[in-house]
NUKOL-104462 format. One record per residue (C-alpha): residue number from 1; y, x, z. Coordinates in Angstrom, 1 decimal, always signed. Layout:
% NUKOL-104462
r seq=NUM, Y=Y, X=X, Z=Z
...
***
This chain:
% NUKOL-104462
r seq=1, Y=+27.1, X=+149.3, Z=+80.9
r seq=2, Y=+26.9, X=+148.4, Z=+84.6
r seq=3, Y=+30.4, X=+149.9, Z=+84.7
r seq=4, Y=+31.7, X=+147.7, Z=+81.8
r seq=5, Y=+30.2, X=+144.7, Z=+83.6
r seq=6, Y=+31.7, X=+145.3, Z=+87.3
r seq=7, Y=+35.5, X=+146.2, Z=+85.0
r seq=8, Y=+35.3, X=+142.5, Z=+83.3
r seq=9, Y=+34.5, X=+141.2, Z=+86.5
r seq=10, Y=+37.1, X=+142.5, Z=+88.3
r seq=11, Y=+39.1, X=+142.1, Z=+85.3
r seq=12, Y=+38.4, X=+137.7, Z=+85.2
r seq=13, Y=+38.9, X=+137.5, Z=+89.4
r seq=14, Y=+42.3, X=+139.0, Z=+88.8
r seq=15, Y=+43.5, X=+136.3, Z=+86.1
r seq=16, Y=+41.7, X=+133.6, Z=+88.5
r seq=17, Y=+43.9, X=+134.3, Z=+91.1
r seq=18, Y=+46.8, X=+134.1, Z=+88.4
r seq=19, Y=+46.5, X=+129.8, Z=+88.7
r seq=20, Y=+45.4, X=+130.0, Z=+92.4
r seq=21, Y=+48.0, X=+128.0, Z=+94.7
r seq=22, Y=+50.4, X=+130.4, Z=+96.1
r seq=23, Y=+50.8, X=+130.6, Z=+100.1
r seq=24, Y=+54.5, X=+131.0, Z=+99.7
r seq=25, Y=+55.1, X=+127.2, Z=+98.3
r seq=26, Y=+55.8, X=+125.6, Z=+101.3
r seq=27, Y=+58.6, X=+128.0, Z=+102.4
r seq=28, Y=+59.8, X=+127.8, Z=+99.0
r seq=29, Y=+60.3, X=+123.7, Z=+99.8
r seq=30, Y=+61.7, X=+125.1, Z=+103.1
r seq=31, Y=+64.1, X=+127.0, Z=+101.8
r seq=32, Y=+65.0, X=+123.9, Z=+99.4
r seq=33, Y=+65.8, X=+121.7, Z=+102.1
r seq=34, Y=+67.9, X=+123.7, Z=+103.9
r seq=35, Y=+70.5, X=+123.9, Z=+100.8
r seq=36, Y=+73.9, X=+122.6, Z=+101.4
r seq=37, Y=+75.1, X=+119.2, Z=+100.2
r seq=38, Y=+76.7, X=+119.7, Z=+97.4
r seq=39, Y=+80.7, X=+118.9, Z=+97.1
r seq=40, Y=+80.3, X=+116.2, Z=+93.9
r seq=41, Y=+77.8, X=+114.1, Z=+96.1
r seq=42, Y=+81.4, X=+113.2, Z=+98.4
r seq=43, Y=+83.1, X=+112.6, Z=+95.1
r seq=44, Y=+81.4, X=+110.4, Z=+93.3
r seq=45, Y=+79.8, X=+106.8, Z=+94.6
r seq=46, Y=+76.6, X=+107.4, Z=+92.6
r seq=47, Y=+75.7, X=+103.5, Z=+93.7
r seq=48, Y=+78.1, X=+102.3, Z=+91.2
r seq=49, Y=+79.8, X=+103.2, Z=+87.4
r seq=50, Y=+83.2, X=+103.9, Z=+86.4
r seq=51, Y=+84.4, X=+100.4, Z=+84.9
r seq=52, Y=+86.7, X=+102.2, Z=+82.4
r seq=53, Y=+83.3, X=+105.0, Z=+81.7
r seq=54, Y=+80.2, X=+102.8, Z=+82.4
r seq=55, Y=+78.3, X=+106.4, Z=+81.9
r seq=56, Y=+80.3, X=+108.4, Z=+84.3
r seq=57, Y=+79.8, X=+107.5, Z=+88.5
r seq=58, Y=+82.5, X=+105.6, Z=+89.9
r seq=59, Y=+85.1, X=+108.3, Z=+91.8
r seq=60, Y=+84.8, X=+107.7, Z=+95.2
r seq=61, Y=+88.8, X=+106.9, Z=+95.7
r seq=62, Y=+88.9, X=+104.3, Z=+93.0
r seq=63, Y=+87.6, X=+101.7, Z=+94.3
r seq=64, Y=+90.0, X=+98.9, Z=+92.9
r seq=65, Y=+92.2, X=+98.2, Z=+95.2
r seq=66, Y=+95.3, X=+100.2, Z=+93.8
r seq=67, Y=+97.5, X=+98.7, Z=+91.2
r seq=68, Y=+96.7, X=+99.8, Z=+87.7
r seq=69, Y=+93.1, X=+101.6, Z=+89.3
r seq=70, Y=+90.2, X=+101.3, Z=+86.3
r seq=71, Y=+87.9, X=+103.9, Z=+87.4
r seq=72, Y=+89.7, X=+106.4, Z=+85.0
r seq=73, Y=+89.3, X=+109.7, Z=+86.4
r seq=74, Y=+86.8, X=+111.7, Z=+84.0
r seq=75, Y=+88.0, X=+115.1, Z=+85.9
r seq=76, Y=+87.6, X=+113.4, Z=+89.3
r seq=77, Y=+90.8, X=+114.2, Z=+90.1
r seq=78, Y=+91.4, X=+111.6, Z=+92.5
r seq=79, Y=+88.1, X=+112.8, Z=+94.2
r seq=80, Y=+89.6, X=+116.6, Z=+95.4
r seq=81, Y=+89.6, X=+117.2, Z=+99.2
r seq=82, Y=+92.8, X=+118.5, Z=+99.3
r seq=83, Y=+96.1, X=+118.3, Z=+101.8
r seq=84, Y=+98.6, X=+118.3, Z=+99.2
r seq=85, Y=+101.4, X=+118.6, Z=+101.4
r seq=86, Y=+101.2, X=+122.1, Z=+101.5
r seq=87, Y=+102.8, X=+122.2, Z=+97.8
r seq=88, Y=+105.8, X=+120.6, Z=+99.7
r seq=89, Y=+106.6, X=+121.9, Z=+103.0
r seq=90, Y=+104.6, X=+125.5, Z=+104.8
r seq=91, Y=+101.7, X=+125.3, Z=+106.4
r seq=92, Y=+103.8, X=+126.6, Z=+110.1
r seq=93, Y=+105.5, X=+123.2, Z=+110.1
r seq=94, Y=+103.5, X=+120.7, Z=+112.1
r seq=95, Y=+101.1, X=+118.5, Z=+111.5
r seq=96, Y=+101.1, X=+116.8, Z=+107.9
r seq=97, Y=+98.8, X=+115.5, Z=+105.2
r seq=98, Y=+99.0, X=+114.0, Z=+102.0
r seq=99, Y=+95.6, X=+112.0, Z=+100.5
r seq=100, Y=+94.9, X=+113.7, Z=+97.1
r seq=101, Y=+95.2, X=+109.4, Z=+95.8
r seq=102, Y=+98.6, X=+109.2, Z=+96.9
r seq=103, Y=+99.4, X=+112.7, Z=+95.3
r seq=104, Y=+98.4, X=+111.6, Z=+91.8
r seq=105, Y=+99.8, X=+108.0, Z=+91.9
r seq=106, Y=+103.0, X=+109.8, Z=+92.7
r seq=107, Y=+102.3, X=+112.2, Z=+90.4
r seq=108, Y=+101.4, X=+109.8, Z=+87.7
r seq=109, Y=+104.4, X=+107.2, Z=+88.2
r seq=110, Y=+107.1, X=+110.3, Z=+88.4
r seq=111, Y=+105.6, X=+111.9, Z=+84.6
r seq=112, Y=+105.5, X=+108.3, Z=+83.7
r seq=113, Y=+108.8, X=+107.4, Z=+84.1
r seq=114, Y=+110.4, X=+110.5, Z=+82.7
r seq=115, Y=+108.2, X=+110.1, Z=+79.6
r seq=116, Y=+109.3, X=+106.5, Z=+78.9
r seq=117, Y=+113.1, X=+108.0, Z=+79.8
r seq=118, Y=+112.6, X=+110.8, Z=+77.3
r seq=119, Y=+111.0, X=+109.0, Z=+74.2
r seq=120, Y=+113.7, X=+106.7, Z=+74.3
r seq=121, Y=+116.0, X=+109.4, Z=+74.7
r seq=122, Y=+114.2, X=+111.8, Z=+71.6
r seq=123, Y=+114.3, X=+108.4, Z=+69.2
r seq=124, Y=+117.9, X=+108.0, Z=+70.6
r seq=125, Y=+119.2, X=+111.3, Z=+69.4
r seq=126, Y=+117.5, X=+110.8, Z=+66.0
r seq=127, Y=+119.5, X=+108.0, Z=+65.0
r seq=128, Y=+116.0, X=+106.0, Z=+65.0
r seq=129, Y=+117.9, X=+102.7, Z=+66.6
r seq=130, Y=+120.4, X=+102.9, Z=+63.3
r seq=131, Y=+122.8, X=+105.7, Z=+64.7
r seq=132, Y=+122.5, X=+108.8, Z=+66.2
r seq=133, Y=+123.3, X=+108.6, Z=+70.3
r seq=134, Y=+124.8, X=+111.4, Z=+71.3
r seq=135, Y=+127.0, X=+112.8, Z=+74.2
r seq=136, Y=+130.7, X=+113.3, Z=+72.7
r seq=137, Y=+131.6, X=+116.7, Z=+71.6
r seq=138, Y=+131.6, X=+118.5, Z=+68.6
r seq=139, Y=+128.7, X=+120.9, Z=+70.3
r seq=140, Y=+126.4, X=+117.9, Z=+70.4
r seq=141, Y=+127.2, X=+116.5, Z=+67.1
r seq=142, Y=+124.8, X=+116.4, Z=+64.3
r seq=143, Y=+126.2, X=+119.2, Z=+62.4
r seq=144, Y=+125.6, X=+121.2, Z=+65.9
r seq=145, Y=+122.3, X=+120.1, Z=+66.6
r seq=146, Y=+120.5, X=+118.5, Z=+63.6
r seq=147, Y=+117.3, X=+116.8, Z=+65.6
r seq=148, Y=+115.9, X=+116.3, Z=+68.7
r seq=149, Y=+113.5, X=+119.0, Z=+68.2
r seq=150, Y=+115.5, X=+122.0, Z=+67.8
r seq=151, Y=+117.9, X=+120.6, Z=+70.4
r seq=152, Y=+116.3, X=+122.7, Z=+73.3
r seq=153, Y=+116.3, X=+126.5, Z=+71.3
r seq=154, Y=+119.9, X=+125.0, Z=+70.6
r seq=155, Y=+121.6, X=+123.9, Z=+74.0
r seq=156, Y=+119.5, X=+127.2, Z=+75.7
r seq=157, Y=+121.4, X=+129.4, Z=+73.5
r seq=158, Y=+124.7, X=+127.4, Z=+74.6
r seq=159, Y=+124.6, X=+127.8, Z=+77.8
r seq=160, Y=+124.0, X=+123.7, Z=+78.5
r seq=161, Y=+120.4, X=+123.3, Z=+80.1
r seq=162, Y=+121.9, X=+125.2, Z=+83.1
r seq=163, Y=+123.2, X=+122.2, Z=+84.2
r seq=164, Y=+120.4, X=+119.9, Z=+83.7
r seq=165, Y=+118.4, X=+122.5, Z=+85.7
r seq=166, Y=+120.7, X=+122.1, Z=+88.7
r seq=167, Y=+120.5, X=+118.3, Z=+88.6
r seq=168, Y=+116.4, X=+118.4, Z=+88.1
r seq=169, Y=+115.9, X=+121.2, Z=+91.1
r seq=170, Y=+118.6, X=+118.8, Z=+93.2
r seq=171, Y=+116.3, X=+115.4, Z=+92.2
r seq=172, Y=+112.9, X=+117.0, Z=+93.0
r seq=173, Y=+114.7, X=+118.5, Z=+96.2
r seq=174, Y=+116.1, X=+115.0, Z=+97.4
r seq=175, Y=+113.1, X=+113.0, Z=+96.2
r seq=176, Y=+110.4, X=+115.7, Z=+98.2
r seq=177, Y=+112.1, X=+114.8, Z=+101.4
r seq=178, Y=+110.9, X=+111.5, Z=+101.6
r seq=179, Y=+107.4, X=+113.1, Z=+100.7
r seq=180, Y=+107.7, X=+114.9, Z=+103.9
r seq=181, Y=+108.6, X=+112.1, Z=+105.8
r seq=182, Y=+105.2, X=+110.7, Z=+104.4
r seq=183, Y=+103.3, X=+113.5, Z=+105.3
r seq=184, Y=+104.6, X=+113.6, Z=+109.1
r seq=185, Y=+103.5, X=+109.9, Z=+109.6
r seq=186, Y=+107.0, X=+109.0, Z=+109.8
r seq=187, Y=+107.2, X=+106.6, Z=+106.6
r seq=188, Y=+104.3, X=+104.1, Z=+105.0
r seq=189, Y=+106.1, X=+103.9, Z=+101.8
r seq=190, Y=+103.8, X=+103.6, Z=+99.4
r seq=191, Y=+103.7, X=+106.3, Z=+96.1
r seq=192, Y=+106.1, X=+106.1, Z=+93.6
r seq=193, Y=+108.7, X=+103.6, Z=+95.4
r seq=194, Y=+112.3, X=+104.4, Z=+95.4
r seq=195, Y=+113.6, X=+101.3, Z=+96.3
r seq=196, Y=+115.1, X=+101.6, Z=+92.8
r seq=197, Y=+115.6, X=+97.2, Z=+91.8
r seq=198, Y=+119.5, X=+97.3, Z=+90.9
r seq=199, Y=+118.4, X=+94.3, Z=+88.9
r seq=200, Y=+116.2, X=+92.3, Z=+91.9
r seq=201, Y=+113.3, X=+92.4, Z=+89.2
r seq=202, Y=+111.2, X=+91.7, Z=+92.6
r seq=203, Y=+113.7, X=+90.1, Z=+95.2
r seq=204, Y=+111.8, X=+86.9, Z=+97.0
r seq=205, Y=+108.8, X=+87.8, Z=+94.9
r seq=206, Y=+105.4, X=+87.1, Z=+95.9
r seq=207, Y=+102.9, X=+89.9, Z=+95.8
r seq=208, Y=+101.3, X=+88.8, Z=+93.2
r seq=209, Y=+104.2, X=+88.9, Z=+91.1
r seq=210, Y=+105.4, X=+92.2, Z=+92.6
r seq=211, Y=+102.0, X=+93.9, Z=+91.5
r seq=212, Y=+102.2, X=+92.4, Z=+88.1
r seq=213, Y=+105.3, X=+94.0, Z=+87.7
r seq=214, Y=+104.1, X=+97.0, Z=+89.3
r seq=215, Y=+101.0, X=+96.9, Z=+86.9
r seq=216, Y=+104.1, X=+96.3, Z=+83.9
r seq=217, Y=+105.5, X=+99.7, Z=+84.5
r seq=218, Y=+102.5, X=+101.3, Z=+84.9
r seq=219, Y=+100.6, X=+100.4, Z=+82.0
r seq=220, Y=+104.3, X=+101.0, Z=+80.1
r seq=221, Y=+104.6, X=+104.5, Z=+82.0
r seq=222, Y=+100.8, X=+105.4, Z=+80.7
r seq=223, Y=+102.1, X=+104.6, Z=+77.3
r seq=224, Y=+105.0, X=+106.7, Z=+77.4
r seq=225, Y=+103.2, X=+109.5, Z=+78.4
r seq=226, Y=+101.3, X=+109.5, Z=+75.5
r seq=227, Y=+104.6, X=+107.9, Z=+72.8
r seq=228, Y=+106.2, X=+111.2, Z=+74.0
r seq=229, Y=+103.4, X=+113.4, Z=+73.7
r seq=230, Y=+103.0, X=+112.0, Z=+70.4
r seq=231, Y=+106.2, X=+112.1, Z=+68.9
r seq=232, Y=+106.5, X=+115.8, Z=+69.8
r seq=233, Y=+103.7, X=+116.9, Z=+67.9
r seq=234, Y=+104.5, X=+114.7, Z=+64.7
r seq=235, Y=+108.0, X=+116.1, Z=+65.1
r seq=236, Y=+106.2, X=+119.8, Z=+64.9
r seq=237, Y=+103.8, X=+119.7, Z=+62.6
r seq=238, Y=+106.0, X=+121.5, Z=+59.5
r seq=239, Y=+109.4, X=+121.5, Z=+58.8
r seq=240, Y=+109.6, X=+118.2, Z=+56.4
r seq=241, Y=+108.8, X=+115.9, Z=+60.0
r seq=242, Y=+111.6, X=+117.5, Z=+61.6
r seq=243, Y=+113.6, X=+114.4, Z=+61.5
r seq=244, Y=+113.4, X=+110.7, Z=+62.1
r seq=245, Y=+110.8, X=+108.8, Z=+61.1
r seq=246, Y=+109.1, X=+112.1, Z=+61.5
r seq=247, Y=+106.6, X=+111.9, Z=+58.2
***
């Protein structure tokens, strides 16, 4: 019995000691504090929302003052610490840098443009302003090529997106020149600008008027992005949407 006794004693100090406070705690805290900063704590202004996603933290670059800027950015794109100059030019040359904002406004304008350019161009070919625009030649008639989406399987197999590869590679080449410039300090042109106005559209504007129209395109680029994207899929979806109106 005595033996019993001193076992459940033993046996009740042990689980006692279970819930005691452990000694180890306060390097536990230590270790705690010692933990890096975490990269999303530079990326986000946790002070303030996104005004386009009240429930999201405002990015740290958008801050407002860039034309068409929202506070879009659920990725955080705009937030990446990154030198994108080095998709441009070798990290031997000398000094360069490109802010990730600037990247994706060029980025963004340049995708923009060519998707405004291309729905036009895909509604075009489909006879969807009353007659089908095409380039003359019985290869890029109708009875060639019956609809903008099987014109790409169709000019690959003649031979004729060659070209328009050359002239794309020698339009990125010409227009990543100026980027360079940018990154070597050596030009304050700001993302996206061309100096493309054959029309003076902004000639002896004020800028406020200029970054209307700036905003204009922008919002109209945005669109495009997403009219192309569209049209695309609805074109896909089965062999009946093929064509013009696509449904």
């Amino acid at each position: 019995m005595k033996s019993f006794a001193a076992a459940l004693t033993a046996l009740l100090i042990g689980s006692a000691a279970a819930f005691a406070p452990s000694n180890s705690a306060p390097n536990t805290c230590s270790r705690l504090d010692a933990m890096p900063e975490r990269l999303w704590d530079t990326m986000v202004d946790p002070t303030e929302r996104s005004k386009a996603l009240p429930f999201l933290p405002r990015p740290i670059n958008l801050d407002g003052s860039m034309v068409g800027d929202v506070g879009f950015d659920p990725m955080y794109l705009s937030s990446i610490p990154k030198d994108f100059s080095g998709f441009i030019q070798p990290p031997q040359w000398e000094e360069k840098g490109i802010p990730t904002l600037y990247w994706m406004r060029e980025a963004e304008l340049k995708h923009g443009r060519v998707a405004m350019l291309a729905w036009f161009g895909w509604i075009a070919a489909d006879g969807g302003f009353g007659f089908p625009l095409r380039f003359p030649g019985a290869m890029y008639s109708v009875d060639s090529i019956p609809n903008s989406y099987e014109a790409h399987d169709i000019l690959v197999s003649q031979g004729s997106m060659g070209f328009m590869l050359v002239v794309a590679g020698l339009i990125e080449f010409c227009t990543g020149a100026v980027l360079v410039e940018v990154a070597k300090g050596e030009s304050d042109r700001e993302a996206g600008d061309f100096g493309l106005d054959p029309l003076n559209f902004l000639k002896d504007k004020s800028e406020e008027e200029v970054n209307r129209m700036k905003l204009r395109e922008l919002k109209n680029a945005r669109l495009g992005m997403l009219a192309f994207g569209g049209v695309v899929t609805q074109s896909a979806l089965s062999d009946a949407t093929h064509n013009f109106p696509y449904f």
